[in-house]
ROZA-842545 format. One line per 2 residues: number of its first residue (from 0); their letters; for each residue y, z, x of C-alpha. Coordinates in steps of 0.25 Angstrom, whole numbers. Example, Ala and Ser with C-alpha at 12.3 -4.5 7.8 and 13.67 -1.06 7.14 Angstrom:
BEGIN
0	AS	-18/31/49  -4/29/55
***
This chain:
BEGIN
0	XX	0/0/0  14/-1/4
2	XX	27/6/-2  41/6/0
4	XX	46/21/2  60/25/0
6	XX	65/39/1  79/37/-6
8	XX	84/50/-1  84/46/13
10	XX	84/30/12  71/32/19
12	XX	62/19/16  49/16/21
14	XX	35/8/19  23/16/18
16	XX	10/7/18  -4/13/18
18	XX	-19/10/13  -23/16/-1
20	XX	-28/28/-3  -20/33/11
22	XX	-8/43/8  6/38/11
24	XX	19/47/15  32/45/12
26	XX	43/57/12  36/68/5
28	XX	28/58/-4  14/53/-2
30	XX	8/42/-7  -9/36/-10
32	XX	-8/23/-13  -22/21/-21
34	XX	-22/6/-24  -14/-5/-21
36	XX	-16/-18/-27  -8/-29/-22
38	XX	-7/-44/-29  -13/-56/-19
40	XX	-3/-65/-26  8/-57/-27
42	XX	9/-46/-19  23/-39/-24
44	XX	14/-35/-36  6/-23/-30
46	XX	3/-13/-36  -3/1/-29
48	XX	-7/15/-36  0/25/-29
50	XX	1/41/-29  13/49/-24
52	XX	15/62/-22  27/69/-16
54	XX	24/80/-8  33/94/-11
56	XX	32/105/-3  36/114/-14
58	XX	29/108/-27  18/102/-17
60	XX	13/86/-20  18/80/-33
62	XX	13/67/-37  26/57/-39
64	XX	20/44/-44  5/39/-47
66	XX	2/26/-53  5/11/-49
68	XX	16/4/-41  19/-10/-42
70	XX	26/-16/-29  33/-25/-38
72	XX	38/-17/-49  43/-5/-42
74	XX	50/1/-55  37/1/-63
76	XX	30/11/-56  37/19/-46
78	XX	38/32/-39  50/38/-48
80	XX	56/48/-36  69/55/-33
82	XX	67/54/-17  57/43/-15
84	XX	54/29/-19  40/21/-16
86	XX	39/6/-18  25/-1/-18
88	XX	29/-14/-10  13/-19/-9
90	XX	0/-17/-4  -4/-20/10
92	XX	-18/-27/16  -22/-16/28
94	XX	-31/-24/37  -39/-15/44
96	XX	-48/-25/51  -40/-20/64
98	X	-43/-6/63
***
C-alpha cells in the first residue's frame, strides 16, 4: 500500500509504503493496511481496507478509521481527523525475487 501523510499542524508530509498486514507509523498514528486492491486498467482506482488507531498516552489506543479507502475519491472514505490527514494514493507491486 502506499499513502500520503499530512500532519496539518506542522506542515509535516510524507509517503508511507509498506506490504499488507505490516504496521505503518506516522506521528502517533499507526496504520494495518489488510487488503489493497489496485485496478490493472486504471490504477487511480485503488482501493485498500485500512485500520487506524492513534496511540494516546492518557486514554491509551483509539481506533480512528476502519473501512475502505479509495485512492480516487478521497472524500468518500477518509480518516476525519483534527491533526492528521491520510491519503490512499495506490497500491505498490514489492518484487522480492531480490531478496
Amino acid at each position: 500500500v502506499l499513502l500520503s501523510a499530512l500532519n496539518k499542524s506542522t506542515a509535516h508530509a510524507k509517503r508511507l509504503g509498506g506490504a499488507t498486514g505490516t504496521m505503518l507509523r506516522f506521528g502517533n498514528l499507526e496504520i494495518i493496511a489488510h487488503r489493497c486492491m489496485q485496478n490493472e486498467t486504471k490504477p487511480t482506482h485503488s482501493k485498500a481496507l485500512l485500520e487506524i488507531w492513534e496511540m494516546q498516552s492518557n486514554t491509551g489506543p483509539q481506533k480512528r478509521f476502519q473501512g475502505w479507502m479509495f485512492a480516487d475519491t478521497h472524500s468518500l472514505s477518509n480518516l476525519e481527523h483534527a491533526v492528521y490527514d491520510i491519503q490512499l494514493i495506490g497500491c505498490q507491486q514489492m518484487d522480492l525475487s531480490n531478496q
